[in-house]
RODRENSE-244912 format. One record per residue (C-alpha): residue number from 1; residue in one letter; x, y, z. Coordinates in steps of 0.2 Angstrom, whole numbers, plus 5000, padded with zeros to 4 digits. Each point is the difference from the previous one (the first is absolute). Layout:
BEGIN
<r><k>NUM</k><r>A</r><x>X</x><y>Y</y><z>Z</z></r>
...
! end
This chain:
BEGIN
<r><k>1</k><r>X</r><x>5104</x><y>4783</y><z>4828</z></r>
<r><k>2</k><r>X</r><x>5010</x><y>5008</y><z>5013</z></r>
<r><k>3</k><r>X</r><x>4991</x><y>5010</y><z>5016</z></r>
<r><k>4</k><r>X</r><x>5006</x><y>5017</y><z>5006</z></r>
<r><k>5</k><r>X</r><x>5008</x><y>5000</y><z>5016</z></r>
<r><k>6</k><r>X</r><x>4984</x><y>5007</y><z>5013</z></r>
<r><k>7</k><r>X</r><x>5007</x><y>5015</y><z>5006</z></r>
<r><k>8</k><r>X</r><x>4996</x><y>5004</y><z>5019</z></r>
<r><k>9</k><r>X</r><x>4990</x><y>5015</y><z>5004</z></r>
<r><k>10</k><r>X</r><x>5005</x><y>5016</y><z>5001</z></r>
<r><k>11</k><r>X</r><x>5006</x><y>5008</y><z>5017</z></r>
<r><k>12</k><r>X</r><x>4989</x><y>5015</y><z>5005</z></r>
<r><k>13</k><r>X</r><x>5012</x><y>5014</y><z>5004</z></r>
<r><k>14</k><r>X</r><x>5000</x><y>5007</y><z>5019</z></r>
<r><k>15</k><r>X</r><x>4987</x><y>5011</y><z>5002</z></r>
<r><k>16</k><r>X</r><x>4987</x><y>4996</y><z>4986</z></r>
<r><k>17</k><r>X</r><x>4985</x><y>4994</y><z>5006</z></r>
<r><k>18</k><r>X</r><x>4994</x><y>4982</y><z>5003</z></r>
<r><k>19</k><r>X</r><x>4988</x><y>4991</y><z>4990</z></r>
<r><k>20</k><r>X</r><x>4988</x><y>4999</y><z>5014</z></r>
<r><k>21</k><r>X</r><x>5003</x><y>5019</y><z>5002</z></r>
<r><k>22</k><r>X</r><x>4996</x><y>5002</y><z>4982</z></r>
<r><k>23</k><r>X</r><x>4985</x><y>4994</y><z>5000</z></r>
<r><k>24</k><r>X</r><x>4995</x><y>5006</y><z>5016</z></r>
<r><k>25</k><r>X</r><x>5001</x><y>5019</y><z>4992</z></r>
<r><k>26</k><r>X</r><x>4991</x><y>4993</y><z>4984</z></r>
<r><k>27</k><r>X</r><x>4986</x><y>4995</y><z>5011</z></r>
<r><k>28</k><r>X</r><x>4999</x><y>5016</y><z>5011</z></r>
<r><k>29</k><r>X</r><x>5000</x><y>5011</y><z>4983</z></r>
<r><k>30</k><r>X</r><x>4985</x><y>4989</y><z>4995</z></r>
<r><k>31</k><r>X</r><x>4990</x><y>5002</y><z>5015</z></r>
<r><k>32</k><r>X</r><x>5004</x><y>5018</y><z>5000</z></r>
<r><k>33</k><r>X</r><x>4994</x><y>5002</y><z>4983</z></r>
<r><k>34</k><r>X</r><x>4983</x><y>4991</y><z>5003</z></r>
<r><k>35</k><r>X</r><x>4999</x><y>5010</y><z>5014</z></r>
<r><k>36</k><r>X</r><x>5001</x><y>5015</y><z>4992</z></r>
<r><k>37</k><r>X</r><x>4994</x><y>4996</y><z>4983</z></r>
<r><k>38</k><r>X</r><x>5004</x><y>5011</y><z>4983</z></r>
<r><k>39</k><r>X</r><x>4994</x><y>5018</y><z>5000</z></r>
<r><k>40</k><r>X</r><x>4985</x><y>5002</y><z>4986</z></r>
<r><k>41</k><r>X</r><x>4994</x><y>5011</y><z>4991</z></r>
<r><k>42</k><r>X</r><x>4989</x><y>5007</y><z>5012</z></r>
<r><k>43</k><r>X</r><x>5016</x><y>5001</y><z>5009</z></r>
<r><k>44</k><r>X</r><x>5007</x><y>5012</y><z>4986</z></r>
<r><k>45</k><r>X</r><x>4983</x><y>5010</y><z>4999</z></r>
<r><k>46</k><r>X</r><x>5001</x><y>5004</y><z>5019</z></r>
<r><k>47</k><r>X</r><x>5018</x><y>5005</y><z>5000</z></r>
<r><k>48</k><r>X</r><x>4995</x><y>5012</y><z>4984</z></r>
<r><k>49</k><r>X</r><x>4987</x><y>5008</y><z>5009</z></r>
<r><k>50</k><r>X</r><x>5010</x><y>5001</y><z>5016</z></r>
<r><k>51</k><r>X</r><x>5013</x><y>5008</y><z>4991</z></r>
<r><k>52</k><r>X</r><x>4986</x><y>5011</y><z>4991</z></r>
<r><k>53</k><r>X</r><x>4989</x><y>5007</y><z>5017</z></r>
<r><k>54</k><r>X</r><x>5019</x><y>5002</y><z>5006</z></r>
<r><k>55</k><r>X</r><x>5003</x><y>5014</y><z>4985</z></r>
<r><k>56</k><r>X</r><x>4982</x><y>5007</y><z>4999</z></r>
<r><k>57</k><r>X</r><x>4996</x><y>5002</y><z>5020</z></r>
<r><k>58</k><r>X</r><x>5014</x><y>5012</y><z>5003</z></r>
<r><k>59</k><r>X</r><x>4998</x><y>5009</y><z>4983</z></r>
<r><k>60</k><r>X</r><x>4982</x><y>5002</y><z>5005</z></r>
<r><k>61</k><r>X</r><x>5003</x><y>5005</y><z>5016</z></r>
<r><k>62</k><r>X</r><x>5012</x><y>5015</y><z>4995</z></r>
<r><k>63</k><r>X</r><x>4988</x><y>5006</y><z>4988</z></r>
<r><k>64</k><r>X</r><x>4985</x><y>4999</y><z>5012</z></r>
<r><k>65</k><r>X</r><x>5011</x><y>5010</y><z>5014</z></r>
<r><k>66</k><r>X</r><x>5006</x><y>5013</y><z>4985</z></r>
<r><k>67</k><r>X</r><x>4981</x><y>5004</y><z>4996</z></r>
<r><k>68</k><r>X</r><x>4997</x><y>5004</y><z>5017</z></r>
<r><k>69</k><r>X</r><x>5012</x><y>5010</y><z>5002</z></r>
<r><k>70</k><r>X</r><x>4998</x><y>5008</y><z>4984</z></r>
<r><k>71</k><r>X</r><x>4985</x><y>5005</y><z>5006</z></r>
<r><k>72</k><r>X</r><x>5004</x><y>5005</y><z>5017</z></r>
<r><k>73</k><r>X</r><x>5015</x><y>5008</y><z>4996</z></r>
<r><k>74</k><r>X</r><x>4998</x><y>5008</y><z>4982</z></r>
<r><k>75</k><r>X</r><x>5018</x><y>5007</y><z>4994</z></r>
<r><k>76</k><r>X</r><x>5010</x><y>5000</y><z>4984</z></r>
<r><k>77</k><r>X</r><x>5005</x><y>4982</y><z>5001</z></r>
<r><k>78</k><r>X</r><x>4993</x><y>4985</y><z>5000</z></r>
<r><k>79</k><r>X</r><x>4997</x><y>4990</y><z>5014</z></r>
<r><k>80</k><r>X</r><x>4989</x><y>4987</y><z>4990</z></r>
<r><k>81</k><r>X</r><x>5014</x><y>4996</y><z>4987</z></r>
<r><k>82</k><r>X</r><x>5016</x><y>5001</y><z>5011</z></r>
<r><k>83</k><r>X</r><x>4992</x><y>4988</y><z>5011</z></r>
<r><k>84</k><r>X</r><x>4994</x><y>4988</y><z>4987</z></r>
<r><k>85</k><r>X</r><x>5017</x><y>5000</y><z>4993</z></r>
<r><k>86</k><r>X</r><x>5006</x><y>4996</y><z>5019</z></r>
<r><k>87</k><r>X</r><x>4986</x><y>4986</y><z>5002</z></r>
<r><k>88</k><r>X</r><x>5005</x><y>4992</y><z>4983</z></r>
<r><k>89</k><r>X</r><x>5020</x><y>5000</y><z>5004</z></r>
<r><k>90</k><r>X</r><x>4995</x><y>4992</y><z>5018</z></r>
<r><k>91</k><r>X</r><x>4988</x><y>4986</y><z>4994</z></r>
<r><k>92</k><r>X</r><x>5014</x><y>4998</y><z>4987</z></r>
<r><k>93</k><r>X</r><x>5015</x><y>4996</y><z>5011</z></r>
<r><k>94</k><r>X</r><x>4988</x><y>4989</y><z>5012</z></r>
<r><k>95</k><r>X</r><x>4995</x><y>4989</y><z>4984</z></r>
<r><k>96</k><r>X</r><x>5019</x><y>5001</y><z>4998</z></r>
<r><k>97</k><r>X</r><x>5003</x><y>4994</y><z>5018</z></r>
<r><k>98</k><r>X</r><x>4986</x><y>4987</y><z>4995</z></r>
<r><k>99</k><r>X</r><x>5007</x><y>4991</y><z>4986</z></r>
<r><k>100</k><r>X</r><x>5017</x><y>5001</y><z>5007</z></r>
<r><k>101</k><r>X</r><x>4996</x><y>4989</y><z>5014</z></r>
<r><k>102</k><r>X</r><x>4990</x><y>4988</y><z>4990</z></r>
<r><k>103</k><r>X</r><x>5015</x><y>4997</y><z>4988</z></r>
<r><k>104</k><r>X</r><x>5013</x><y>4999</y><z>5016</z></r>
<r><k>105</k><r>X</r><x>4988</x><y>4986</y><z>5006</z></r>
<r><k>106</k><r>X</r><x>4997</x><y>4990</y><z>4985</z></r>
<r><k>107</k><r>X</r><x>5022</x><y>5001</y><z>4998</z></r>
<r><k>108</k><r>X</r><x>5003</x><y>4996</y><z>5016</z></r>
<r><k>109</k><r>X</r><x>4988</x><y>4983</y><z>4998</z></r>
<r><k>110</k><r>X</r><x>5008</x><y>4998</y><z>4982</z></r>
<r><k>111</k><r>X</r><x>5017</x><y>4998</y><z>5011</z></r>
<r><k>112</k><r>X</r><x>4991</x><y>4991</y><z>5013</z></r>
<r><k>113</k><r>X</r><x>4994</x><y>4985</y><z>4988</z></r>
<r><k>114</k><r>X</r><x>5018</x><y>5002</y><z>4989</z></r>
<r><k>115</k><r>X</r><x>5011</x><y>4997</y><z>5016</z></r>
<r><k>116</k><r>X</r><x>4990</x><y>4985</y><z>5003</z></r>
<r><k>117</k><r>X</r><x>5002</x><y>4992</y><z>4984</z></r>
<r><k>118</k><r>X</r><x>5018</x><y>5001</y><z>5003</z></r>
! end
């Protein structure tokens, strides 16, 4: 039975990181995911009606500022639905601007957790 020659190990190339660096960033992704744990569902719940009372305060706050001045100012147009319209369109862009941000911050710690395993 003949043996394979044992081969030595291989070079790391200049540049790539240690094995006690390796492990170093596998432990600090550890601690810094039991630090901040996984988002639950009452996570997802709360974002939802974050993004819902972002939508629904402005909308009710244009139509409530339309009715007065509906009645204040009575004329041919209508204050009540132009302002709802322009409540709705606001609370929608800030949802917008909401769930934008989230999905930039869970990318950027997707890159984050991809560059250390690397």
């Amino acid at each position: 039975m003949k043996l394979a020659p044992k081969r030595p190990p291989p070079i790391s190339a200049p540049g790539s990181p240690t094995l006690a660096e390796q492990v170093g960033a596998k432990a600090a992704r550890k601690l810094k995911a039991r630090r901040n744990g996984t988002p639950g569902v009452w996570f997802g719940l709360g974002m939802m009606g974050l993004i819902g009372w972002s939508v629904v305060v402005p909308t009710l706050l244009g139509a409530a500022l339309g009715l007065w001045l509906d009645q204040h100012y009575p004329g041919g147009r209508s204050w009540t639905l132009a302002l709802l319209v322009a409540g709705l369109t606001i609370g929608c862009l800030n949802a917008w601007h909401w769930v934008a941000k989230e999905d930039r911050a869970m990318h950027e710690e997707l890159d984050e957790k991809e560059e250390g395993d690397d």
